[in-house]
C-alpha positions as CSV (number, residue, x, y, z in Angstrom):
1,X,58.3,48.8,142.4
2,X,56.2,49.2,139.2
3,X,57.9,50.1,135.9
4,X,56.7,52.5,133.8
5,X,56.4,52.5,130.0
6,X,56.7,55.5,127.8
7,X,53.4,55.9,126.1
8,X,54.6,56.0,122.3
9,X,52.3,58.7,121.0
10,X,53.2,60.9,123.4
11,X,56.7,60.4,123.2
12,X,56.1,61.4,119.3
13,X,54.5,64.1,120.0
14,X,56.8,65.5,122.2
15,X,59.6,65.1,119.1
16,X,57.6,66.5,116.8
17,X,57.1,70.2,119.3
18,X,60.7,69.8,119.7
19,X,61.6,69.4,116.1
20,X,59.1,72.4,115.5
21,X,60.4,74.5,118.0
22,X,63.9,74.1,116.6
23,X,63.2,74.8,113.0
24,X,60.8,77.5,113.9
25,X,63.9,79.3,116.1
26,X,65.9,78.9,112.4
27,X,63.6,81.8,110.6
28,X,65.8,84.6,109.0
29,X,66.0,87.8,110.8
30,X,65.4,90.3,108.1
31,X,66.6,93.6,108.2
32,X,65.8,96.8,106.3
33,X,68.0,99.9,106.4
34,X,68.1,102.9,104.4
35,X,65.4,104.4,103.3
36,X,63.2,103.3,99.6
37,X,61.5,105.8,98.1
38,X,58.1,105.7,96.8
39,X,58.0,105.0,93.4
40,X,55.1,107.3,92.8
41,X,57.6,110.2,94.2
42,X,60.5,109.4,91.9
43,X,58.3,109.6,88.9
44,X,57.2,112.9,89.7
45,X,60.5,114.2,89.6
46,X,61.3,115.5,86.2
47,X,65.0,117.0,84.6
48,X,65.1,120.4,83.7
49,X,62.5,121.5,85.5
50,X,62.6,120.2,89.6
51,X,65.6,121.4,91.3
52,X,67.4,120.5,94.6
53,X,64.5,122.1,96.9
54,X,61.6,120.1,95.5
55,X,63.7,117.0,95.3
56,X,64.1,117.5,99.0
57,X,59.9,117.5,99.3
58,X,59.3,114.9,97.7
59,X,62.1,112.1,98.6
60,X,63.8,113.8,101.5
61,X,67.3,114.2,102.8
62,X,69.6,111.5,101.0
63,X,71.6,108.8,102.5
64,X,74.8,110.5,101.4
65,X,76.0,113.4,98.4
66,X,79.2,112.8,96.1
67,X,82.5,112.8,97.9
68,X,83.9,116.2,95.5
69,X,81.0,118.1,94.6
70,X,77.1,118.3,95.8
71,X,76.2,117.8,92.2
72,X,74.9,113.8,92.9
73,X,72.6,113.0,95.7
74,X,72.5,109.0,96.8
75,X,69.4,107.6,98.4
76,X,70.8,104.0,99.5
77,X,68.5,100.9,100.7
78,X,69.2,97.2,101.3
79,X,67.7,94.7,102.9
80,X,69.8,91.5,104.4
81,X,68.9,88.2,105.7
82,X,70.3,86.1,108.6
83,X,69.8,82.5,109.6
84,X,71.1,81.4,112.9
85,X,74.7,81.9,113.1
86,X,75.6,82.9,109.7
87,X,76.4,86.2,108.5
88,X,74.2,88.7,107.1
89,X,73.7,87.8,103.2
90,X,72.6,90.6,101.2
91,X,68.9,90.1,99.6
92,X,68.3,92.9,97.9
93,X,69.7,96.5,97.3
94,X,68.9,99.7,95.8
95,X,70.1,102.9,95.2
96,X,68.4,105.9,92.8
97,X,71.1,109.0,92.1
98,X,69.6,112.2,91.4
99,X,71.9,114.1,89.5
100,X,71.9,117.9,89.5
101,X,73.8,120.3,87.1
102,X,75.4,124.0,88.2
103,X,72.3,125.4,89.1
104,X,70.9,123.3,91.0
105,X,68.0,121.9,88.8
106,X,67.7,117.9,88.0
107,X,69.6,116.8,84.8
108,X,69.3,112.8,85.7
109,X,67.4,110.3,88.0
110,X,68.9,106.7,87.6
111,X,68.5,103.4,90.0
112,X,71.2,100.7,90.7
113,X,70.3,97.6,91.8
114,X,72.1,94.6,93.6
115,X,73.0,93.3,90.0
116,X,74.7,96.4,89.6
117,X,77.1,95.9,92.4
118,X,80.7,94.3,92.0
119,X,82.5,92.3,94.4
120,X,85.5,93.9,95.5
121,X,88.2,92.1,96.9
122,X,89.7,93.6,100.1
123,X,93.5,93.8,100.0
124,X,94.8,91.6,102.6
125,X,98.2,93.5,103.6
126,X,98.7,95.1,106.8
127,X,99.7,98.7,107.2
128,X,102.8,98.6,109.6
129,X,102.6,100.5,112.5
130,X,105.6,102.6,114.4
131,X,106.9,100.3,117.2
132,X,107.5,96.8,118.3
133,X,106.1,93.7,117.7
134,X,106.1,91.5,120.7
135,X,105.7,88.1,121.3
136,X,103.5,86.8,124.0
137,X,106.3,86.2,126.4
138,X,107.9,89.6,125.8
139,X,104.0,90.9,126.7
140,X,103.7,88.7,130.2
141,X,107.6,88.9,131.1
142,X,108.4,92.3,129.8
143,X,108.2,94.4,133.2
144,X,110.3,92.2,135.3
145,X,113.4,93.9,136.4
146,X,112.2,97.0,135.5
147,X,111.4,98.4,138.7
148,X,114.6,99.4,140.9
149,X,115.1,101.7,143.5
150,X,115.6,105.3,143.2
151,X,119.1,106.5,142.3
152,X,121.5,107.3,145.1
153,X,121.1,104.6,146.8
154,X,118.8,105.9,149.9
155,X,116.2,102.7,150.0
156,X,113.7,105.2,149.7
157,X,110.9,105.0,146.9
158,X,108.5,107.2,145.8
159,X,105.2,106.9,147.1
160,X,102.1,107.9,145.2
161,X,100.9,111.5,145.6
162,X,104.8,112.6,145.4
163,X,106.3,112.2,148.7
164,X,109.6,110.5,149.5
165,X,109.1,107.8,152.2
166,X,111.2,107.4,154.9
167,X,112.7,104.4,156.3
């Protein structure tokens, strides 16, 4: 029986389409959502004299409109990155706020940006809920005994659809 040696350039070069192979499947998935603007559009827009119909031609329905009035409109974009199995990081954000007075005509158009943004720290307390807590056990074990037979003493048990069995 002959023995076979591993030619060693081939044996690299199958490493090296491996190696590549594996970094290449490590490229970021970037993602876009919301919707930019063109810039050319948001120049055009000019206070005191476009209003909320013309702002609607040129940049569209926004993202979203202040929570107590109509008087702000929010067009939101962001774009995030992921690589492999990490979480989405944020790359890059923008938001431009058209700002509208009584009437309905453009008093302000301003952009925030992702240095803009704060961090905000989520509060990590729980809101109780009505009830019990139970513990595993209580969960797998808490049925038992539960079931007896029908008062009276017959040895009958309901049967599903409503009927009494006989025995």
């Amino acid at each position: 029986m002959a023995v076979e040696r591993f030619n060693l350039p081939s044996l690299a070069a199958a490493a090296a389409l491996v190696a590549g192979l594996s970094l290449g499947a490590c490229a970021p998935q970037v993602d876009e959502r919301g919707w930019r603007p063109d810039d050319v559009a948001v120049t055009a827009i000019r206070p005191g004299v476009d209003n909320k119909e013309s702002v609607i031609r040129l940049l569209g329905t926004p993202s979203t409109v202040s929570n107590f009035d109509d008087q702000s409109w929010y067009y939101i974009s962001a774009t995030t990155q992921r690589l492999a199995f990490r979480r989405d990081e944020l790359t890059n954000q923008a938001v431009l706020i058209v700002s509208f007075d009584q009437a309905g005509n453009v008093t302000e158009v301003s952009r925030l940006d992702t240095e803009d943004g704060k961090d905000v720290a989520m509060n990590p307390d729980r809101t109780p809920t009505l009830g019990n807590e139970l513990t595993i056990w209580q969960q797998l074990f808490g049925n038992l005994g539960r079931f007896n037979s029908p008062t009276g003493g017959s040895g009958t048990a309901p049967l599903p659809g409503g009927t009494i069995g006989r025995p």
